[in-house]
C-alpha positions in Angstrom: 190.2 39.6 70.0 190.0 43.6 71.0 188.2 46.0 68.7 190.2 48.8 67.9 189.5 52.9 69.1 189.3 55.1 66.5 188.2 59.0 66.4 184.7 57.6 65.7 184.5 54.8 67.5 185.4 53.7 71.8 186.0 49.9 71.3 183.8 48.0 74.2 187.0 47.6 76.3 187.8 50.6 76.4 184.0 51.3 77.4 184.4 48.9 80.3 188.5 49.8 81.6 186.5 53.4 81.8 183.5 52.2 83.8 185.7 49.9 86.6 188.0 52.5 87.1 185.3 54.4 88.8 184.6 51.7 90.9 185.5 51.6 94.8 187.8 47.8 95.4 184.9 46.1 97.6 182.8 46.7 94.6 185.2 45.5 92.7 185.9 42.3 94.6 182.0 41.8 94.7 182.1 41.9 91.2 185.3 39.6 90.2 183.4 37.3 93.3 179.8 37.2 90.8 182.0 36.7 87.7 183.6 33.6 89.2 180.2 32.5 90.4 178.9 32.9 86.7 181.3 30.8 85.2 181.2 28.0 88.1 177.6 27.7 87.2 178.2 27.9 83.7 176.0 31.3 83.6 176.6 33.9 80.7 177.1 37.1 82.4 175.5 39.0 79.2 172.1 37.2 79.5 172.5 38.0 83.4 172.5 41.8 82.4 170.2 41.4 79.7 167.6 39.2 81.9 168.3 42.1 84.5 167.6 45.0 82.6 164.4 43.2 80.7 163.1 42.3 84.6 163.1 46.6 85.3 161.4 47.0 82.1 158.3 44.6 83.4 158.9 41.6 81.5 159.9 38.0 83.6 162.5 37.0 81.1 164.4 37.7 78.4 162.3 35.6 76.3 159.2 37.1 77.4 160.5 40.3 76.4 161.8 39.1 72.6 158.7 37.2 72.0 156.6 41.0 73.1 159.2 43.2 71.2 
């Protein structure tokens, strides 16, 4: 399912086709590499970014964060 642009709105894959156009092909072969990593392992890659960005904020976890939030 793909959300739709409107003069109001940039859909999320539009958000991200924007972002990894910008990016140089080793960085995008690093990233399809982590991707395919993610899903071997059964990993979601949002709690990877989400568990990421909490870990720059201070916090050891995502759930240390939501329980402090």
């Amino acid at each position: 399912m793909y959300s739709k642009d409107d003069m109001y709105f940039t859909s999320i894959e539009t958000y991200t086709e924007g972002e990894l156009k910008t990016y140089s092909e080793a960085t995008l072969k690093l990233y399809y590499q982590w991707i395919l990593k993610l899903q071997t392992e059964e990993k979601s890659i949002v709690y990877q970014i989400y568990d990421n960005m909490v870990k720059e904020y201070g916090y050891r976890s995502v759930k240390e964060a939501a329980l402090n939030h």
